[in-house]
N, C-alpha and C positions, 0 to 999 in steps of 0.2 A: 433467649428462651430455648431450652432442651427442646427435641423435637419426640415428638410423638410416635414412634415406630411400629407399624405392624408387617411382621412378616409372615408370608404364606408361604408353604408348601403346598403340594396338589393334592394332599389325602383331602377328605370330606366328612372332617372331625364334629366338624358344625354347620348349622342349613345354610342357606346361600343367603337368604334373607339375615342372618346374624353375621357373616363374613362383610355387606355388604355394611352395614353400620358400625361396624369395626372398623372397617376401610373410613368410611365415611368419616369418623370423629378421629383418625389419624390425620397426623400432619405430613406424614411421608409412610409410601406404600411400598415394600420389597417384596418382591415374586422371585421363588427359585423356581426357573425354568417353566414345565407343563400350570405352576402354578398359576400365571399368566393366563393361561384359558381358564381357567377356573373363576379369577376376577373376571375377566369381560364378560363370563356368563351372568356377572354380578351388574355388567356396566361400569364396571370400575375399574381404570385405567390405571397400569402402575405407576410408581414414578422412578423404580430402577428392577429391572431384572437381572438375576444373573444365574450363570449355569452352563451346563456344555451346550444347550440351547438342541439337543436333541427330540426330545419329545413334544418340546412346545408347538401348540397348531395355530397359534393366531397370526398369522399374517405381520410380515415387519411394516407393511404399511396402514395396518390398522394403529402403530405401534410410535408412529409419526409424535418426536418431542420426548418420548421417552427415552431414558439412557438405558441402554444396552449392554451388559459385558458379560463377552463369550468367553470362557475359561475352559480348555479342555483336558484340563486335568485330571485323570480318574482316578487318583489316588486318592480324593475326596468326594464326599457325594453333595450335591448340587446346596443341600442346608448346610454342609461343613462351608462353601465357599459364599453363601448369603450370612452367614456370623460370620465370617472374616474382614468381609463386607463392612458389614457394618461395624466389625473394631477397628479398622481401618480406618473407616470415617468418623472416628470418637463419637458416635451411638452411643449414650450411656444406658438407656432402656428400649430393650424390644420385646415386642407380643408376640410371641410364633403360635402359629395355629396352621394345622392342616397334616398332622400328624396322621 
């Protein structure tokens, strides 16, 4: 089965109550970087972040099981490297929100 992808970014495009059943009826959760606090404010745990991991505030031990990859490349910005991401991992559909 294809997986279900939603990816965030940390704008606050849509309320948290709608991020949160997004996440919810996704079968895998991508956070770039600060997006990550924005899910936990949801209670919703990603299942991969990625990013220079500069801005994000939540704690790596809240973050316990999730895969992590730091990338500190700034010749891209943090959603150039979460689509990479996931063409990388033959993702055929993703939802981005958080523009």
């Amino acid at each position: 089965m294809e997986a279900n992808v939603l990816g965030v970014l940390a704008g606050k495009d849509i309320a948290i109550e709608t991020l949160s059943a997004w996440a919810k009826s996704a079968s895998l959760v991508v956070a770039a970087d600060s997006a990550t606090d924005r899910l936990m404010q949801a209670s919703i745990r990603p299942h991969m972040v990625i990013g220079d991991l500069d801005s994000m505030a939540t704690p790596a031990s809240m973050l316990e099981g999730v895969e992590i990859i730091q990338n500190l490349d700034q010749s891209y910005s943090d959603c150039d490297k979460m689509l990479a991401l996931c063409q990388a991992r033959a993702f055929r559909k993703i939802t981005v929100t958080g523009f």
